[in-house]
C-alpha positions as CSV (number, residue, x, y, z in Angstrom):
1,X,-20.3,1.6,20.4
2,X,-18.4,4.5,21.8
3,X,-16.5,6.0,19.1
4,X,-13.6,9.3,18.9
5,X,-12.5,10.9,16.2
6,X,-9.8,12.7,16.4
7,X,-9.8,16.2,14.9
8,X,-6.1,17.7,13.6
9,X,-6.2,21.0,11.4
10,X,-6.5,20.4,8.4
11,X,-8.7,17.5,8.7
12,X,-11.7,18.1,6.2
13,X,-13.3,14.3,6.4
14,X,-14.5,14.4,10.4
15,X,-18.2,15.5,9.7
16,X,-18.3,12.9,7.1
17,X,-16.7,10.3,9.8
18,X,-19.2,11.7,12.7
19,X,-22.2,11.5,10.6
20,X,-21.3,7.6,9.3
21,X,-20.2,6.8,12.5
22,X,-23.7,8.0,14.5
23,X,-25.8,7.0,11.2
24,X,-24.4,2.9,11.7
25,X,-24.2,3.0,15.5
26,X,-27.4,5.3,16.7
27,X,-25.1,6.9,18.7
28,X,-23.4,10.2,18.7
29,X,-19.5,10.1,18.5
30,X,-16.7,12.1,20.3
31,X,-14.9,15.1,18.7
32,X,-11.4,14.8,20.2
33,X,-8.9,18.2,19.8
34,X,-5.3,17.5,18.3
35,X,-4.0,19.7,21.3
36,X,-6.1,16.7,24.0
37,X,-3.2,14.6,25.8
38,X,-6.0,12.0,27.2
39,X,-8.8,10.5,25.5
40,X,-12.1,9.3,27.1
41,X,-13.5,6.1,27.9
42,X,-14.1,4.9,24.2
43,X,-14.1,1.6,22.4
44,X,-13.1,2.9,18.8
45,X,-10.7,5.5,17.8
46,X,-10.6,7.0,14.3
47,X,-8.3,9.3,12.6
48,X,-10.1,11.1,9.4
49,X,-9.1,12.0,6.2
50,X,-8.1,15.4,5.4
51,X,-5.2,17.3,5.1
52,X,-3.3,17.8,8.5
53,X,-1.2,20.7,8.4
54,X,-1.2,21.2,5.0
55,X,0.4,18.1,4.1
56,X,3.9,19.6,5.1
57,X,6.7,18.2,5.7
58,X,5.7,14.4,4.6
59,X,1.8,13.7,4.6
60,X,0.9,13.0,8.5
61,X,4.1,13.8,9.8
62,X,3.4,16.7,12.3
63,X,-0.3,15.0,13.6
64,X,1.8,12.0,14.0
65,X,3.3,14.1,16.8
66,X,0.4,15.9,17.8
67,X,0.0,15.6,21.6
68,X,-2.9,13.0,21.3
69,X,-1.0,11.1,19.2
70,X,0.6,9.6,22.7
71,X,-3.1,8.8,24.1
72,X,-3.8,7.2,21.1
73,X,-0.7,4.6,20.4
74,X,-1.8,4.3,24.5
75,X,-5.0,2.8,23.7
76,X,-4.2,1.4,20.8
77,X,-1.5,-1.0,22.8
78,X,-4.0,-1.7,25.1
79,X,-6.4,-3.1,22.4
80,X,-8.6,-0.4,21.7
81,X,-9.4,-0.7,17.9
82,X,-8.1,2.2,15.7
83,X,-9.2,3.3,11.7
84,X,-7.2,5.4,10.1
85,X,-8.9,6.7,6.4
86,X,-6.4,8.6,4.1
87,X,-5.0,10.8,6.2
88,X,-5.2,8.7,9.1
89,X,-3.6,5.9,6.9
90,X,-0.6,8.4,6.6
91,X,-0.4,9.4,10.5
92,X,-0.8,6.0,11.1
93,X,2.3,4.9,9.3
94,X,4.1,8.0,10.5
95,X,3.8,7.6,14.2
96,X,4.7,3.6,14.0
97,X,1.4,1.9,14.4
98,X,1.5,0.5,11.0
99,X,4.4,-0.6,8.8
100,X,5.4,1.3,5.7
101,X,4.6,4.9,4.6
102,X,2.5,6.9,1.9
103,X,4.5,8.1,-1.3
104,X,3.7,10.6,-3.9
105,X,1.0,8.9,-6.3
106,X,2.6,7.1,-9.4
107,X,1.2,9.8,-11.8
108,X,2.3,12.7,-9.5
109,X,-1.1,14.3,-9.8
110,X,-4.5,14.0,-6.9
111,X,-6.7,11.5,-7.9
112,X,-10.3,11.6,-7.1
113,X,-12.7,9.5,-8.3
114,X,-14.6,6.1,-7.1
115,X,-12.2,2.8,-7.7
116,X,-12.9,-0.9,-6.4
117,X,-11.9,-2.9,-4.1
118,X,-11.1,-6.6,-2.9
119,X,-12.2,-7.5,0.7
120,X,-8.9,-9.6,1.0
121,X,-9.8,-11.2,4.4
122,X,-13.2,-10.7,6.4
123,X,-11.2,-12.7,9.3
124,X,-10.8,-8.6,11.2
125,X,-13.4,-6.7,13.2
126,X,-13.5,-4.2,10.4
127,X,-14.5,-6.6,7.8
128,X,-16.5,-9.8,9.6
129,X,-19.6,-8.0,7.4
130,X,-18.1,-8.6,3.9
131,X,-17.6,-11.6,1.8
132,X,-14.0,-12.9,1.4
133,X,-13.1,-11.7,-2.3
134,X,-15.8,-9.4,-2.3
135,X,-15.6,-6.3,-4.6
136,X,-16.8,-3.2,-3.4
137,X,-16.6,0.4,-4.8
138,X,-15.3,3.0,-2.6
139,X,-14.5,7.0,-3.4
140,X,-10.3,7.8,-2.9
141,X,-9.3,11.3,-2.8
142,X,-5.1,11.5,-2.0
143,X,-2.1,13.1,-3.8
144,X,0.0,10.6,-1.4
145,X,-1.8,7.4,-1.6
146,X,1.3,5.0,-3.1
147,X,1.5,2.5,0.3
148,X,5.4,1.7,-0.3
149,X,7.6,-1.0,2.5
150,X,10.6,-3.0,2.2
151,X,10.3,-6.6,0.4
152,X,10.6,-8.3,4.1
153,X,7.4,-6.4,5.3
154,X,5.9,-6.9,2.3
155,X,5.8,-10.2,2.8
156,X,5.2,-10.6,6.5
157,X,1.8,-8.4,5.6
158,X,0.7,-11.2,2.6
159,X,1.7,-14.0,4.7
160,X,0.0,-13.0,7.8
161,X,-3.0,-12.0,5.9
162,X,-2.9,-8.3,7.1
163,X,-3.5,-7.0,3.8
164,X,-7.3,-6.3,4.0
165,X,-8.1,-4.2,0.4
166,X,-6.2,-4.1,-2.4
167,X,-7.0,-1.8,-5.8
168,X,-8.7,-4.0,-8.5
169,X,-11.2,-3.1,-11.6
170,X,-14.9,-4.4,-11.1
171,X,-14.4,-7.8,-12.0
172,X,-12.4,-8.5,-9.1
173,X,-8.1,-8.2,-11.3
174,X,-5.8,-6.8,-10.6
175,X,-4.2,-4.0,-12.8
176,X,-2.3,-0.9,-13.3
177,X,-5.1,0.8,-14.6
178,X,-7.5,-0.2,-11.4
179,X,-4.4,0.8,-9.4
180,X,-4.5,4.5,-8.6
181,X,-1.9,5.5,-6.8
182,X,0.8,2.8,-7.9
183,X,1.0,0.6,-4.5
184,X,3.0,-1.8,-4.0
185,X,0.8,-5.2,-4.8
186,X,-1.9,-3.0,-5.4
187,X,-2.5,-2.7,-1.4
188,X,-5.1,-0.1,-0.3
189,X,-5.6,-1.0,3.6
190,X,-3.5,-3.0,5.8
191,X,-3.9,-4.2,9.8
192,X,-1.2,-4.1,12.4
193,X,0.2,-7.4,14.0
194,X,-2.1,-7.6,16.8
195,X,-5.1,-7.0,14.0
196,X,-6.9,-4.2,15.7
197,X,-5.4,-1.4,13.7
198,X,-6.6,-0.8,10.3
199,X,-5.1,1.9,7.9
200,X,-6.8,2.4,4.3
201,X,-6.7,4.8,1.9
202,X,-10.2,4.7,0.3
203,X,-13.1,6.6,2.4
204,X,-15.9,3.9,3.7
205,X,-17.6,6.4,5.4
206,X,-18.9,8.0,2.2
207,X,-20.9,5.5,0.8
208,X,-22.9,3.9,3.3
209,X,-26.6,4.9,2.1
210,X,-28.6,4.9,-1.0
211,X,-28.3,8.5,-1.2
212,X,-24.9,8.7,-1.2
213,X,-25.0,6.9,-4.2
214,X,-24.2,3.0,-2.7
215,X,-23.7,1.9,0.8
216,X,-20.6,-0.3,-0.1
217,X,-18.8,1.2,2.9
218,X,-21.7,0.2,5.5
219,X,-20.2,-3.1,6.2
220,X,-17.4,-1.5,7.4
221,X,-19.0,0.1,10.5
222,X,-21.5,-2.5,11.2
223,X,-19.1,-4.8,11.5
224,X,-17.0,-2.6,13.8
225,X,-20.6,-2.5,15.9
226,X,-20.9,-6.1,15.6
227,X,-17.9,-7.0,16.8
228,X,-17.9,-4.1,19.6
229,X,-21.0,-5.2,21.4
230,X,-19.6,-8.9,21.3
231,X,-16.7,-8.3,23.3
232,X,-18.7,-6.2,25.6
């Protein structure tokens, strides 16, 4: 698996994405510039967490016109799988490739801290690894993590199953307590129509090994690898 991240100023989460991605895949990922307007030969693109320009503006809204941003929604249409973690949720949303946008958390204040999840379908490349209504822990780290869209997308993503995690305490419920950020129906990653873009808020690539504490994030990648060398 042939993997890019892309690297925006501000981002702070790449070496934590390079590192999981090389660890999972014994090979070493691509460290693509901001300023790039092509991309190489690559069969995953990933946009990292961080802070990308300061948060500015809106949360992702000037990398979401960064000049790679073109190459990227390029490959994307042509079927090349994208992740976007935190940040990269909110450039995701921002340049079109996924439906709603990032709010202000609920509380107004960061939140940093581990929470759990609910692998809501396992029927995606970035999830085949999971068990359907599995519950896995997983660090956040946002100020603008409250996923917000319109009733009518809302339901389009439940109905077509594109909601792939959603906030809930460790016996699998929902809550506003396990909710950090206030989403709407708790959601904390979502998939594009065609189901080869994924956008989450929680950071997979930091657990993935004993010594980070758990490796609850592992399937993540391996099933990315999984699926990758299938379809080539």
């Amino acid at each position: 698996m042939k993997a890019a991240v892309i690297v925006f100023p501000g981002s702070n989460r790449d070496r934590d994405m390079l590192a999981a991605l090389e660890a999972v895949s014994g090979r070493k990922p691509l460290a693509v510039w901001y300023a790039e307007t092509d991309l190489p030969p690559v069969d995953l693109i990933v946009l990292p967490g961080g802070f990308s320009y300061g948060d500015y503006l809106r949360s992702g809204a000037i990398a979401a016109r960064a000049p790679v941003m073109r190459a990227v929604a390029e490959r994307a249409a042509a079927g090349v799988p994208v992740l976007g973690v935190c940040n990269g949720f909110q450039i995701l949303c921002e340049a079109g490739l996924l439906p709603g946008v990032l709010m202000r958390n609920a509380s107004l204040r960061f939140v940093c801290r581990e929470v759990h999840l609910r692998v809501e379908t396992v029927e995606t490349i970035f999830t085949s690894r999971y068990r359907k209504g599995e519950v896995i822990r997983c660090p956040v780290a946002h100020g603008d993590g409250n996923y917000r869209a319109d009733e009518a997308t809302l339901a389009r993503l439940e109905g077509e199953g594109r909601v792939v995690f959603r906030y809930v305490d460790a016996a699998g419920r929902r809550s506003e307590e396990s909710n950090p950020n206030g989403s709407a129906n708790a959601i904390s990653g979502i998939l594009d129509r065609r189901r080869r873009v994924l956008g989450m808020m929680p950071h997979p690539e930091d657990l993935i090994e004993p010594m980070h504490g758990g490796s609850d994030g592992r399937p993540l990648f391996e099933s990315l690898l999984s699926s990758l060398e299938v379809a080539a």
